[in-house]
N, C-alpha and C positions, 0 to 999 in steps of 0.2 A: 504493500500500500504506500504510495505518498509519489514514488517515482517507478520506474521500469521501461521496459521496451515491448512492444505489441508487436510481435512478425510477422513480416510477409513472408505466407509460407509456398510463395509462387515466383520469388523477386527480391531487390534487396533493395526495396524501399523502407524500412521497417520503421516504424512509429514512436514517438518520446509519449510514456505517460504521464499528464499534468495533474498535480489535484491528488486526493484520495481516492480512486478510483482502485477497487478490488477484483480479483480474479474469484468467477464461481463457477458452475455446475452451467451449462445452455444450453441451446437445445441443438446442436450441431457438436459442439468440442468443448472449450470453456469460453466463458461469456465475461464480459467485462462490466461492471455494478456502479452505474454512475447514481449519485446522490442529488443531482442538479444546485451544486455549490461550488462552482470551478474544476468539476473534473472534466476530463476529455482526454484524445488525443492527437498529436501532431504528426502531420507527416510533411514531407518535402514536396514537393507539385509530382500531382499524378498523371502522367502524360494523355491519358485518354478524356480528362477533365479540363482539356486545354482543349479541346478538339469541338468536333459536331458527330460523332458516330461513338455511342458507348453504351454502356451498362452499368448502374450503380443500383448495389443490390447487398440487403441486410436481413437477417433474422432480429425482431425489435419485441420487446416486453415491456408497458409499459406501467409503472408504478403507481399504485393507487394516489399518491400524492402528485403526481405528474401536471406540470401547469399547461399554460395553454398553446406555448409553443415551444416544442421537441425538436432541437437538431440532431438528425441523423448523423447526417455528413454535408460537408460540404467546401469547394475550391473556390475561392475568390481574392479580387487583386484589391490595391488602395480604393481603386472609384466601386469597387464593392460591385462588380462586374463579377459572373461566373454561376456557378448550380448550386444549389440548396437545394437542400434534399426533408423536410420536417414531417413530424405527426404536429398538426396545428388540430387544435380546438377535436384532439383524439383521431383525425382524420389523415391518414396520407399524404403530402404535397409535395410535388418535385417542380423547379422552377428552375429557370435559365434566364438570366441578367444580362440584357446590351446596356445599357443606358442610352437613353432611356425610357430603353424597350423592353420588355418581357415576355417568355411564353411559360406559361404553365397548366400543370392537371394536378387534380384532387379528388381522392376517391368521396364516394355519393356516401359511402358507409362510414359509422366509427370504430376505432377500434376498443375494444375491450380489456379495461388494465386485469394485470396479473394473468395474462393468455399471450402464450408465442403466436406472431404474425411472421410471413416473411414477405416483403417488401421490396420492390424495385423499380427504378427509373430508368427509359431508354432514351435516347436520340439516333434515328437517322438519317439529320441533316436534312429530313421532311418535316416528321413529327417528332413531338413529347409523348410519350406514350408512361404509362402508370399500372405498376400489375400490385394485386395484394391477393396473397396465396396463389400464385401462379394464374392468376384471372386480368385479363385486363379491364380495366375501373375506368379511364380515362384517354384519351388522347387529345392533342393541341397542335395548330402548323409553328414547323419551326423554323422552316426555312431562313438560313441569312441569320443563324444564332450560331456562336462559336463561344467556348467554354476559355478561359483564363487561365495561364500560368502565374498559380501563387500559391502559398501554403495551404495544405489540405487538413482538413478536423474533423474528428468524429466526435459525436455527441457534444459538439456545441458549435455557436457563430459569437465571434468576438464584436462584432459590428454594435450589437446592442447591448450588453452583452445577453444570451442565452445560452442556455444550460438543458441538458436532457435527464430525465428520470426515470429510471430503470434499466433493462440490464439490453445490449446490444452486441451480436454473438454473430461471427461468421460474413463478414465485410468482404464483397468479392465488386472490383472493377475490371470490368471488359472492355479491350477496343473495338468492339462490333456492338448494335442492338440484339439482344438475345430475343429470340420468338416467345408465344405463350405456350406453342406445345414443346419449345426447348425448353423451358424453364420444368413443366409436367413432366418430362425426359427425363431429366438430371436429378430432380429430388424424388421422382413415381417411377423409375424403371418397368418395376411389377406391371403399371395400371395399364402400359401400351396396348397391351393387347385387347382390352377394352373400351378403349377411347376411338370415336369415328375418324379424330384428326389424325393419328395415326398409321391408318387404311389409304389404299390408294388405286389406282386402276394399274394393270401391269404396262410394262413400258410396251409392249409387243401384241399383237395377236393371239389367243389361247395361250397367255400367262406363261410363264416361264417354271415351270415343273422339274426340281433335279435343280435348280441354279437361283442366283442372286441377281436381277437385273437390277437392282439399287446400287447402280457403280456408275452414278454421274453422265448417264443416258442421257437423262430427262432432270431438268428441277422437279422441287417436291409441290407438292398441291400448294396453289395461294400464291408460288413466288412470282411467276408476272399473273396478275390480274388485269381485265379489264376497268380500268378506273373511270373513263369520262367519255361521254357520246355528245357530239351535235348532230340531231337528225333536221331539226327545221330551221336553217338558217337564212332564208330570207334570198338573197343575191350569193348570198357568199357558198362556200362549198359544204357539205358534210364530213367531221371528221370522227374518227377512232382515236382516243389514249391508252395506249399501255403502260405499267406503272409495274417496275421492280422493285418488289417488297425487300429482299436481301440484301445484305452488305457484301457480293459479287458481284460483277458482270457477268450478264448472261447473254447467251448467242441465241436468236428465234431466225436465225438462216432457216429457209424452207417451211416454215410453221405456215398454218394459212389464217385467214379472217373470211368472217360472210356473215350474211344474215338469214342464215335459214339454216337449221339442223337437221332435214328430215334424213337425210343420207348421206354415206359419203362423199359423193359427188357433190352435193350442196355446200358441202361442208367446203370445198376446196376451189372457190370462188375465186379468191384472190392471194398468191404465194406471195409471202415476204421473200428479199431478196435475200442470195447467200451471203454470209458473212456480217447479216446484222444484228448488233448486237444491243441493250440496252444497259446502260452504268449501271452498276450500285445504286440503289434508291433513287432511281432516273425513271424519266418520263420518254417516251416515242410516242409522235402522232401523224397516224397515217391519214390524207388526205381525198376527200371523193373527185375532186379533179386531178388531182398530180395523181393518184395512187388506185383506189378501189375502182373505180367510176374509170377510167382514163386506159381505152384498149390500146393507146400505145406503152405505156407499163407495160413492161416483158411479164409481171407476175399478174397482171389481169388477164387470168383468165376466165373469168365472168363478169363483165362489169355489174356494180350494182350502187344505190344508193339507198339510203336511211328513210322508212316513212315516217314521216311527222304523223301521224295519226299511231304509232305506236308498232314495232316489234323486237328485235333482239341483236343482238351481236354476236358471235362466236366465234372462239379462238380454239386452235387444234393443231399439236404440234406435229412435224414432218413425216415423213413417210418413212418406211423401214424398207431395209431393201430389196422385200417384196410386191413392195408397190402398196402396201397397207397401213393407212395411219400409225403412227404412236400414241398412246393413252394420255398424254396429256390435253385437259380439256376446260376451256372454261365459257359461259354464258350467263350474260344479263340480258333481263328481260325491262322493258320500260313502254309508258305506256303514250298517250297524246301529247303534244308537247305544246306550247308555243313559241311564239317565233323567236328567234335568238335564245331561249334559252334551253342551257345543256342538262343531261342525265348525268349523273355520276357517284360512286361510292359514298356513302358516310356513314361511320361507325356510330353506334347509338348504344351509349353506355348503361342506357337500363336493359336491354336485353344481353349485351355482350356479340350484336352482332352486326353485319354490314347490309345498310339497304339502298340499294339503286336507287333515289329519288330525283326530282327536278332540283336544281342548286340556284341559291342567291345570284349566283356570278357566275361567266366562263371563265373557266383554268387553263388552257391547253398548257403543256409543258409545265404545269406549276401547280401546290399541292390544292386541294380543293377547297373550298367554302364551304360557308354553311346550307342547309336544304333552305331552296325557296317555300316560306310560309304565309299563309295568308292569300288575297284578304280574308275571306272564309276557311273558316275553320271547324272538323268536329270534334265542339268543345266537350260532352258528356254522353252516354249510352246508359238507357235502361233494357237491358236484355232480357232479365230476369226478374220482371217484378214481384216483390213480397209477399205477391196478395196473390200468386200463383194463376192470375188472367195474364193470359200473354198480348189479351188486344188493351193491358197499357202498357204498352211500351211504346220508349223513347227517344229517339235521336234530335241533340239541342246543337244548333248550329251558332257561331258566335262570330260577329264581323270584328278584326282585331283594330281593324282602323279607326277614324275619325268621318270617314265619307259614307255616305250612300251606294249599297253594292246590291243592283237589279240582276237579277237570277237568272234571264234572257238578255240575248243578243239578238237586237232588232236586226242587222243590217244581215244573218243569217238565217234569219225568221227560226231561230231555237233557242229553247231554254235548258237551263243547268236540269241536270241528273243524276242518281245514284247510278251508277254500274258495278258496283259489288255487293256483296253484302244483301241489301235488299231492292225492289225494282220500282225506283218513281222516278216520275218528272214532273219538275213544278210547271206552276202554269202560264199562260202565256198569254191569256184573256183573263185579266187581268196579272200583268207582271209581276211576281213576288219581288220587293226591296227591302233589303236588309238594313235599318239607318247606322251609321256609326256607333262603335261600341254598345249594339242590341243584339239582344235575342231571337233565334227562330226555333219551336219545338216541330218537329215534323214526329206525328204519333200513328199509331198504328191503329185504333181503332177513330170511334165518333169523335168529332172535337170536340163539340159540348157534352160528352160525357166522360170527357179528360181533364173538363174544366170543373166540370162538377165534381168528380173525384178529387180535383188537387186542394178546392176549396172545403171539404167532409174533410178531407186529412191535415190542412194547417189549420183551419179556422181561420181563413180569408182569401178572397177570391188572388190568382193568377194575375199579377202586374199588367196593365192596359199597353206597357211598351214591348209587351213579349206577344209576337205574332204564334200561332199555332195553325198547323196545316196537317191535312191528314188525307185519305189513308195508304200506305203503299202497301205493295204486293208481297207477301215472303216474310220471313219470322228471323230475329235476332238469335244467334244459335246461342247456346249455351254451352257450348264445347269452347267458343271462342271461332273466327272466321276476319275476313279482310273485308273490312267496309270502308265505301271509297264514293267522293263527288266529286264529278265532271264538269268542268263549265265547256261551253262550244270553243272547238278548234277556228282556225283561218281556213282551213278547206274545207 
């Protein structure tokens, strides 16, 4: 206690102990017992914490006396530039400092004092990404963030000063982003065989029986994804993004692209040419005039372009040299668009997963924005009502603006729609108008006997500014299903 050295047991960076800071029992090897009263530790600048491409990753315990903000670890220079890594207010947070700029993620969850967590921060030179127990919690773009050479600490930040509380075991920094099923890997070996991420299509036709085709054939599932579509561009062209998840380069010589998966032939619309490749956490984007669309491209071999009214992308890596696809596969599917704006990936941290939606912004070449939202929105569902009648049920729409949003588009003589989910279309004699920040209940049985029900159950009638419209076709599942409204396209 008082002084010592903390090892690097990978390197000879190894660590000065400051402070009373004790050796205990962790949950990995032994664990280091900070008191949050000046203990920590020092290290020398860690070279991967200087960079844009890493992994910063702890096993953390925190102390029932724990205040509100826990340093992990963290690299920073004088102007206080660089990553912090905290449990703030019990929660996660890993943060990258430009000045005076910032990107960061925070897990949605708290953590539990006196309970081992294990914890981790990525960058690559895209995103911030945030795992707690090998799940990812969070992600943020990070594009154009670069880490600082200056002394590194764990379990505290000198800048305020802060101090951590409880015990902090098994501190490992990588020069690469580590995955979520690498992370599941390394600490679940066991669990592989029951995890779907795991699983994969074989590299070849009738699988490889007797041998190993996991020898760098093909990348693993996820590593180029298709990230960002413009199907309805207006004057300008339709394009495809692809997007390497990895900290390698990867070669898609010969891979093809198309819009239609019925077969193989479909499938091989358009060959990318040999010898290309895409960076490390890089972007490629193929073009409907230069490229898919364009039958002087030697690799179009079917032209084709993106309908605006909604279908799919697919990607399907080379041929083997039977002349028969290889098993790498990927498709998004998207639906009506409007004009200028693109489809594209975004991760959505209450599920833990990625959904194809319409995006604020075009990206090409650059990481994505946020989903376009609004102006209407479905703001609540009664699927299941209490009272075990299923014709009250409910779908409440909610305008998030400030303006007037009519339901029809005169100049196409139609009006908005459900097409998932359940089957209405509002109306068009007379136009439904949503006013700013108000209500619309579309209900499934009589309106006045939804009004009369609302009003038996509070003990006062339904607000005069909330419109109510009824009845549509089809029943709220209760299993759960995708319910979706359409406004009219341009064509």
């Amino acid at each position: 206690p008082g002084s010592g050295i903390a090892l690097d047991s990978v390197g000879t960076n190894n660590g000065t102990l400051e402070g009373d800071s004790t050796w205990t029992t962790g949950r990995v090897d032994g664990a280091l017992s900070f008191d949050g009263d000046g203990d920590y530790v020092r290290f020398d600048a860690i070279e991967p914490l200087a960079g844009d491409s890493l992994t910063a990753q702890a096993w953390v315990r925190l102390s029932e006396s724990a205040g509100l903000w826990n340093p992990v670890m963290n690299q920073y220079d004088p102007n206080n530039d660089g990553y912090y890594f905290y449990i703030s207010d019990d929660k996660p947070a890993f943060y990258i400092i430009n000045s005076p700029s910032l990107a960061h993620v925070v897990s949605p969850e708290k953590l539990v004092a006196g309970q081992w967590y294990h914890v981790a921060g990525t960058n690559d030179a895209s995103n911030l990404k945030l795992y707690v127990d090998f799940q990812l919690k969070d992600s943020a773009p990070s594009a154009g963030f670069m880490g600082v050479s200056g002394s590194a600490y764990i379990a505290c930040e000198l800048v305020t000063p802060l101090y951590y509380t409880g015990l902090i075991d098994d501190v490992r920094i990588y020069n690469r982003p580590v995955s979520e099923s690498e992370f599941q890997n390394i600490f679940y070996p066991m669990g592989r065989w029951s995890r779907k991420s795991s699983w994969r299509s074989s590299v070849y036709r009738n699988g490889s029986p007797g041998w190993d085709d996991n020898i760098n054939i093909l990348p693993n599932p996820g590593a180029i994804v298709i990230n960002e579509v413009m199907s309805h561009s207006n004057a300008g062209p339709d394009w495809i993004e692809l997007y390497n998840t990895t900290g390698e380069d990867i070669e898609i010589g010969g891979w093809f692209l198309s819009d239609n998966d019925r077969d193989e032939p479909n499938l091989m619309k358009y060959r990318i040419a040999d010898g290309t490749k895409i960076a490390k956490n890089n972007y490629f984007v193929f073009y409907e005039d230069a490229n898919f669309g364009n039958p002087d491209d030697p690799g179009c071999l079917y032209p084709f372009a993106l309908s605006e009214n909604g279908e799919k992308v697919c990607l399907r890596s080379r041929m083997d040299p039977n002349g028969m696809l290889t098993g790498y596969r990927e498709v998004e599917d998207f639906g009506a668009s409007m004009t200028n704006v693109s489809f594209g990936r975004y991760y959505k941290s209450s599920t833990g997963n990625f959904n194809f939606v319409a995006m604020d912004s075009n990206t090409p070449k650059l990481p994505n924005t946020n989903p376009k939202v609004g102006p209407i929105v479905i703001n609540e569902i009664m699927y299941n009502p209490p009272t075990g009648n299923q014709m009250a049920e409910y779908i409440e729409l909610y305008n998030i603006t400030t303006s007037p949003v009519t339901l029809y588009r005169s100049d196409k003589y139609t009006s908005w729609k459900f097409t998932d989910g359940v089957d209405y279309t509002f109306s068009s004699e007379p136009p439904v108008t949503i006013f700013g920040n108000r209500y619309l209940l579309l209900v499934k049985g009589d309106v006045d006997d939804f009004k009369s029900a609302f009003t038996a159950r509070y003990g006062y009638p339904l607000p005069l500014n909330v419109q109510v419209v009824g009845g549509y076709d089809g029943w709220l599942s209760n299993a759960g299903e995708r319910l979706q409204i359409a406004m009219p396209g341009d064509t």
